[in-house]
C-alpha positions as CSV (number, residue, x, y, z in Angstrom):
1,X,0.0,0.0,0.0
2,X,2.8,2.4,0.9
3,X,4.4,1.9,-2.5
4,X,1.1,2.1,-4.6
5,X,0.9,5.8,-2.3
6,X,4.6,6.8,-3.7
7,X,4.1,5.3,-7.2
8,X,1.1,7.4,-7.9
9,X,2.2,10.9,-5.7
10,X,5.3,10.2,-7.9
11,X,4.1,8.8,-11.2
12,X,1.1,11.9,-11.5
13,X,3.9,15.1,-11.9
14,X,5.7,13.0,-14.6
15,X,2.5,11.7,-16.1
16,X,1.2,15.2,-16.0
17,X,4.7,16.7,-17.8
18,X,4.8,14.2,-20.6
19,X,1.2,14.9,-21.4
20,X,1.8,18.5,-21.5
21,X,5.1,17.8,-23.9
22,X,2.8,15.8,-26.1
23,X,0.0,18.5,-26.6
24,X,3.0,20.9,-27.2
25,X,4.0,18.8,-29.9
26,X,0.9,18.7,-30.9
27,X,-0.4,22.0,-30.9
28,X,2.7,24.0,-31.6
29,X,2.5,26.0,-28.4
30,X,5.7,25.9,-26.3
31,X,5.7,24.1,-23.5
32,X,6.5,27.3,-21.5
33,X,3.7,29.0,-22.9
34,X,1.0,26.0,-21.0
35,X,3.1,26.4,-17.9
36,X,2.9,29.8,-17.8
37,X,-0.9,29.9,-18.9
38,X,-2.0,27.7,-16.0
39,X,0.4,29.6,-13.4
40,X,-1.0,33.2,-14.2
41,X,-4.6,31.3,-14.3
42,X,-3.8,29.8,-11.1
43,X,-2.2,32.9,-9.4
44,X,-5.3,35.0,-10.4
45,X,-7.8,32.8,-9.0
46,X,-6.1,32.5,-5.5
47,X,-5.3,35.8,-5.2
48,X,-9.1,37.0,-6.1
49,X,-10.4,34.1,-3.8
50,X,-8.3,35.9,-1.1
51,X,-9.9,39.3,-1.6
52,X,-13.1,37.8,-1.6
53,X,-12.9,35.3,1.1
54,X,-13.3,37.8,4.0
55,X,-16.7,39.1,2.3
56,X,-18.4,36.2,1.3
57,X,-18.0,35.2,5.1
58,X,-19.3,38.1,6.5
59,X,-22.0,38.3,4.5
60,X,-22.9,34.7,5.0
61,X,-22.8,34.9,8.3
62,X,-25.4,38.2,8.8
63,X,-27.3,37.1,5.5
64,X,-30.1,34.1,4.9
65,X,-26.9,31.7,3.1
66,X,-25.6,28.8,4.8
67,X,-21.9,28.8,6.2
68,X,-21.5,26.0,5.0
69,X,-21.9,26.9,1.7
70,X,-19.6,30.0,1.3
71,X,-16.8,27.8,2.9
72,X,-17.0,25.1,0.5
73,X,-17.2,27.6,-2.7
74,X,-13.9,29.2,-1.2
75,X,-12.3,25.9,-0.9
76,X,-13.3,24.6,-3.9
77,X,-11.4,27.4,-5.8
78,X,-8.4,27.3,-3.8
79,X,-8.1,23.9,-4.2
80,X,-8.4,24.4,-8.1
81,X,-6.3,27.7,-7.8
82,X,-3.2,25.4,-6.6
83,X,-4.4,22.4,-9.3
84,X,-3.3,25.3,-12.0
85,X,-0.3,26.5,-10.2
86,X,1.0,22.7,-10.5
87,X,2.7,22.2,-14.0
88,X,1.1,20.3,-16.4
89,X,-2.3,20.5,-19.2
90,X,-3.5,17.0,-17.1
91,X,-3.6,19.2,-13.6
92,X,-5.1,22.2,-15.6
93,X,-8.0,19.9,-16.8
94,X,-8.9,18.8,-13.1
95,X,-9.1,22.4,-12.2
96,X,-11.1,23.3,-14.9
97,X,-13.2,20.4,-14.4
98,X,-13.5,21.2,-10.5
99,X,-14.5,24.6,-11.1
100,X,-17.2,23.8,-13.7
101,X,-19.1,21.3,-11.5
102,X,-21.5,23.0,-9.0
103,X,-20.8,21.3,-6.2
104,X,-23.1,23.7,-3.8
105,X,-26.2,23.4,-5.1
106,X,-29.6,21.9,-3.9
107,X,-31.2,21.1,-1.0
108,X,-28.7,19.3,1.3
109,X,-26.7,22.4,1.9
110,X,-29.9,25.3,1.9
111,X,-30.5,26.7,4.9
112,X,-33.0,25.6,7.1
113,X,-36.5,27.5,6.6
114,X,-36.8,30.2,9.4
115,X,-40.2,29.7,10.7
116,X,-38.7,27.1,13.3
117,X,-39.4,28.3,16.9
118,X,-37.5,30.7,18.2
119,X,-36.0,32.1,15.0
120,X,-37.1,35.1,13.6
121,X,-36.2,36.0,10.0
122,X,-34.7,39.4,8.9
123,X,-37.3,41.5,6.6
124,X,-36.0,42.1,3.6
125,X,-36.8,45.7,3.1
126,X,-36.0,48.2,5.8
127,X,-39.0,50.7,6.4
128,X,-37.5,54.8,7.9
129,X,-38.7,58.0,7.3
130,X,-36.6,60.5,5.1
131,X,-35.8,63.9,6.1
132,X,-33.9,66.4,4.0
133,X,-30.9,68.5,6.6
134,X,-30.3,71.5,4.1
């Protein structure tokens, strides 16, 4: 078992390079120019998912969305932010293909309807008075 663990933590980086020297070969495009695509892709997304970590908490926490579900999002990009910071078209593809399956949808994580005892929901419009200071 502990070999099978090192053959494939080991075997994936190399399986991952040859591919992406094949599709070079294929395509055209340098090599450099896919490792450098899925870096800058990969640096962009983390570094937006950092900016907009702190916000999309906040507001879950003070708005009617689960928790649960802002957390997940957030690590659902990271995770496919450092997919495309690894080199390789084969690492690219599972980021890709992680970002494009909505993961947090339907009913297991929606939060729970608000008319349970004890729990009062927040209207959604705010009613004031205006007055004009001149």
């Amino acid at each position: 078992m502990r070999y099978a663990m090192l053959a494939i933590l080991l075997g994936f980086p190399v399986l991952d390079c040859y591919l992406t020297v094949q599709l070079a070969n294929l395509s055209g495009i340098p090599v450099a120019a896919w490792m450098a695509l899925g870096l800058v892709a990969g640096w962009m997304l983390l570094r937006a998912q950092r900016l907009n970590f702190r916000a999309r908490t906040l507001a879950a926490m003070y708005g009617p969305d689960s928790l649960l579900r802002g957390l997940l999002d957030s690590g659902r990009k990271v995770l496919a932010g450092f997919l495309f910071l690894l080199p390789g078209v084969l690492s690219d593809c599972m980021a890709l293909l992680l970002l494009l399956v909505p993961i947090n949808v339907g009913p297991l994580l929606q939060m729970q309807s608000s008319t349970q005892p004890g729990m009062t929901r927040r209207p959604d419009t705010l009613d004031g008075d205006f007055r004009r200071l001149d």
